[in-house]
N, C-alpha and C positions, 0 to 999 in steps of 0.2 A: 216633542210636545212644546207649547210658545207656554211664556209666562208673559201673565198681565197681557194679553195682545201683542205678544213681541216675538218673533220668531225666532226657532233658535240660530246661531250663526251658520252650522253648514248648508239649513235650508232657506237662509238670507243670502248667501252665497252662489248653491245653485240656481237660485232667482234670478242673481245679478249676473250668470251666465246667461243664463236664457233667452236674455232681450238679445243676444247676437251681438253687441257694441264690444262690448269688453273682449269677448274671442278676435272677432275681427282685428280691432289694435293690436290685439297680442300676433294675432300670424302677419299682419303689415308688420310688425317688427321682429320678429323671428326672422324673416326672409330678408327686411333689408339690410340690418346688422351680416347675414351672409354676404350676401352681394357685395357689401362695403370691405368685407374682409378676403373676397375675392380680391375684386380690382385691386384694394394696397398691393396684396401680396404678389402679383402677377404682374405688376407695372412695370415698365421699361426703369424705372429709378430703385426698383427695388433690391437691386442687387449693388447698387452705385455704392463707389468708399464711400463713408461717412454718414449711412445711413441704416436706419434698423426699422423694418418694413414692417417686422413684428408687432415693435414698438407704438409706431404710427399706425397700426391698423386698430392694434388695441383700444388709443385714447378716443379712436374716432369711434367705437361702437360703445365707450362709456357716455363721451359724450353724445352719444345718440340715445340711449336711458336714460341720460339729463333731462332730454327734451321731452323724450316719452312723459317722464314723473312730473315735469312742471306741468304738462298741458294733458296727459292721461289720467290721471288720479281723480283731478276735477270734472272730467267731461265723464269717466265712468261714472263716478258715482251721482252724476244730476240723473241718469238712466236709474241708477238704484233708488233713488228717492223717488220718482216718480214712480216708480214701481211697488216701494215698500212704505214710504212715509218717513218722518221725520221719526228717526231708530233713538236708543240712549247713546251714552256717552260711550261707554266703554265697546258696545257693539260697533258704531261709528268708526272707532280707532282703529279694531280690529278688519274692518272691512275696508277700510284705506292702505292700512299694512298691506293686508292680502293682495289689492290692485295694483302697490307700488312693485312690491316681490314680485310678482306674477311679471312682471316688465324685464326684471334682472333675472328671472327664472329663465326668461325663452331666449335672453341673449348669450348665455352661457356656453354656447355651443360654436357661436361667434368668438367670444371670446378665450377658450381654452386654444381654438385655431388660429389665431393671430400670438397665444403666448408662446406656442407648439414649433409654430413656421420658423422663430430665430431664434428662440428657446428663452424669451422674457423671464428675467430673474423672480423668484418673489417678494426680495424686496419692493418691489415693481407692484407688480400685478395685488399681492394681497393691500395692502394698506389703500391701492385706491378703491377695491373693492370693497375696505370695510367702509371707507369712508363712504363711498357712494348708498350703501345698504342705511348707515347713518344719515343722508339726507333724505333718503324713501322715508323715514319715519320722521323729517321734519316738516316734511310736505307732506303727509299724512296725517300729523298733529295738526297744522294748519285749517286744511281740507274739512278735517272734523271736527274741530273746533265753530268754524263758521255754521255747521248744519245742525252740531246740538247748541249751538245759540238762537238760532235766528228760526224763526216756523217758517217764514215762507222762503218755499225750496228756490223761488229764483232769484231773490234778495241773495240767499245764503251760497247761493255758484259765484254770485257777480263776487258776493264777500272773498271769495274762497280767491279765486280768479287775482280780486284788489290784491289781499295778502301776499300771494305768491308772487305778484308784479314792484310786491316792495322788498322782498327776500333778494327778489333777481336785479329790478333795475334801481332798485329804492340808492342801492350802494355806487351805482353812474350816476345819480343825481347830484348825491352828497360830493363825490368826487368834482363832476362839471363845475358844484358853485365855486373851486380853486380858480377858475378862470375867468371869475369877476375881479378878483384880486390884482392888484400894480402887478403887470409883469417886470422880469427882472432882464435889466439889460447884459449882455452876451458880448465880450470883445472877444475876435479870434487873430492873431497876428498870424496871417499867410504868410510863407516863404516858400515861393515856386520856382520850380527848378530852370535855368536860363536854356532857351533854344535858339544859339546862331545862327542858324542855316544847313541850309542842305550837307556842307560839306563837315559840319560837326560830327566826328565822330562817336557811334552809335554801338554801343554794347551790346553782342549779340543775344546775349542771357537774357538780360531785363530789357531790352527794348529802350533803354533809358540813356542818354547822352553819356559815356565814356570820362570822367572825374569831373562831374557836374559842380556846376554853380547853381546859387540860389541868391534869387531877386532878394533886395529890401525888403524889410515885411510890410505886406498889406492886410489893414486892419479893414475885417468887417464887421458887422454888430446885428444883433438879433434881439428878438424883445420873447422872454419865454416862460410861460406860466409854470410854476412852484408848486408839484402836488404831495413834495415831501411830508406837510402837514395830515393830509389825509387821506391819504394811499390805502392804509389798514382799513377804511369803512369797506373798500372793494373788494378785500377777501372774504366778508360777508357772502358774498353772489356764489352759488351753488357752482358754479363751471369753478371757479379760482378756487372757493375751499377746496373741491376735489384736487383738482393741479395741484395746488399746494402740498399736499400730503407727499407727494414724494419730492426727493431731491432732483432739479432741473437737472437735464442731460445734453450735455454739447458734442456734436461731433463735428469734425473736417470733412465738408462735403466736397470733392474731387468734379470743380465744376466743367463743363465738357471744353477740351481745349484746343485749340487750330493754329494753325502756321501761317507765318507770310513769306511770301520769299526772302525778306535777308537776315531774317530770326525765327525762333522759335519758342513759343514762352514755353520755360519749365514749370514743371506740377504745381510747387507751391506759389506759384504765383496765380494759378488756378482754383487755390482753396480757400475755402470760405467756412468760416466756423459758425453750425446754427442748429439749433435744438434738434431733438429727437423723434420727439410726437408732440402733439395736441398742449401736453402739460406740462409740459419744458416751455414753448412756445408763451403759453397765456402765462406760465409761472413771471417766466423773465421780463414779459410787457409790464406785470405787476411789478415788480422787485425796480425797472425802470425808474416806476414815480416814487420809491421811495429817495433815490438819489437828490442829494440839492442840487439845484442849479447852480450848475461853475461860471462866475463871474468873467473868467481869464482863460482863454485855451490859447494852445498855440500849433499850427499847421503846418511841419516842416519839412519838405517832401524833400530833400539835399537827407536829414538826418533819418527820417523813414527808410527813405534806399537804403543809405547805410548798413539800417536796423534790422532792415525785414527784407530786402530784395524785395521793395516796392514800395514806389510813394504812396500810396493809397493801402494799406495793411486790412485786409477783410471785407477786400471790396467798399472802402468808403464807408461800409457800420461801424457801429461798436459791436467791439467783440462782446457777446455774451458772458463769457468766462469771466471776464473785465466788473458788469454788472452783476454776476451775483456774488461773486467775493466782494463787493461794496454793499452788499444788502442781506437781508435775515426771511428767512419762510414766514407766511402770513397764513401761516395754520392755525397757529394759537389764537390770533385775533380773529381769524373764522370762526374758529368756534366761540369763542366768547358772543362776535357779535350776533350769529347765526342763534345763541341762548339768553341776549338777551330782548332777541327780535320775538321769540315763541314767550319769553316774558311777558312783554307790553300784549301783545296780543291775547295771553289765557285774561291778562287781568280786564283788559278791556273788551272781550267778547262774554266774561262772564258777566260783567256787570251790566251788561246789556240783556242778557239772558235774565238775571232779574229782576230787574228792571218791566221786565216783556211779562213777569209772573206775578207781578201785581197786581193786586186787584184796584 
């Protein structure tokens, strides 16, 4: 039975099946969350040292509900409205819920498969799942927010659509304006290893000149923008708060290794240390710009050998491990920002909302 002309929600529901859009999305995304968790698992790398296939198969089908929720939730429901009208409030919420779930619903089966294949802990696995089921209902709130404010159903998509475009890129904005900012100049003092000639004796291990010298230092200079200040706006964006929820994960990837005739590089001079999946990855990009900008470095390939059995230690990056031991999880400022972006929003779509009821 409807009250007041309002349907009740299981037969707003089977409605908003009916038009075929909302199934459709859901079986495009049932099958390719598979397919994705195929290929990881089955890849020639997936068995390589230093990597967890599981891992990496997993962040890839969250992050493909990311995608789904930012840009499925809105395009369902402009089919439910054209179909039922402009609902209340609370039906609204509820039928955004439903669409967003229904997204995490059908990839479930992707996902237990990729936790299964290399046995994903759940420290792992649960916390990004709550967190993600907590952004289906921020982008949910969102979504219907805009449709019980606004009457007309294509004003209230574009609204829907603006909002979720400032959730996601609103936090690259705020970041980008760091790079109007003086950048900060960068001295690096080189000291590169000396090479006489052919008949300089050549270490067969490292490939490296036999009790090397190192040149005078050469100084080079860089000019490099400063987003220590406002790093945190970016854990705002629904991919990074997710990331962020677990603790970044580094392993020693055993990169593929080959011979020359009169050496042989040994293993670790092959390995390379770098994230696990998806949210180690995007974690540590973020955790990057919290670092300040170092003034002063210095390049010492004579003391690297030493150090590390190679000039160039990680293949010329920074190690990861490096950067998050110099930096803090950008969960807590997710969420704050992510609460007080659905702030500004309830108060400014309401008051537009009454605004629109006056006579």
């Amino acid at each position: 039975m409807s009250t007041n002309g309002v349907p009740p929600l299981f037969a707003t529901i089977s409605a908003s099946i009916r038009t075929g859009l909302w199934f459709t999305l859901l079986a495009v995304m049932a099958t390719t969350s598979l397919v994705i968790v195929a290929l990881t698992v089955a890849s020639d790398g997936a068995s390589a040292a230093g990597t967890d296939a599981g891992r990496m198969a997993f962040s890839f089908v969250i992050f493909l509900v990311l995608v789904a929720l930012l840009l499925g939730i809105p395009t369902v429901f402009i089919s439910i409205r054209e179909r039922l009208g402009q609902l209340p409030f609370l039906n609204t919420v509820l039928l955004t819920l439903a669409v967003g779930l229904s997204f995490v619903a059908v990839s479930i089966p992707a996902m237990v498969w990729a936790i299964l294949s290399t046995g994903v802990s759940a420290d792992v696995w649960l916390p990004v799942i709550g967190t993600t089921v907590l952004e289906v209902g921020v982008v949910a709130v969102l979504v219907a927010l805009a449709h019980w404010a606004l009457k007309s159903g294509s004003v209230a998509t574009v609204t829907a659509f603006g909002l979720i475009a400032g959730v996601t890129l609103g936090p690259v904005v705020v970041v980008a304006t760091a790079a109007f900012a003086p950048p900060i100049k960068q001295t690096t003092a080189n000291s590169f290893i000396e090479y006489t000639g052919q008949d300089q004796p050549i270490d067969p291990v490292t490939g490296y000149p036999l009790n090397p010298t190192c040149q005078s230092n050469n100084w080079s200079y860089n000019y490099i923008t400063d987003y220590s200040s406002v790093w945190a706006a970016m854990s705002t964006n629904p991919v990074v708060f997710v990331s962020s929820s677990i603790e970044p994960a580094i392993g020693d990837y055993a990169m593929p290794g080959y011979a020359e005739p009169s050496f042989e590089f040994p293993k670790p001079l092959l390995t390379v240390a770098v994230p696990l999946d998806l949210f180690s990855s995007v974690d540590v990009a973020v955790r990057t710009l919290q670092i300040p900008v170092k003034t002063d470095l210095v390049n010492d390939e004579c003391a690297n050998l030493a150090e590390f059995g190679t000039a160039y230690p990680n293949n010329g990056s920074a190690d990861p491990r490096d950067i998050i031991a110099e930096s803090q999880s950008g969960f807590v400022a997710g969420l704050i920002g992510q609460g007080a972006f659905l702030v500004v929003a309830t108060v400014i779509l309401s008051v537009i909302r009454v605004r629109a009821r006056k006579p």
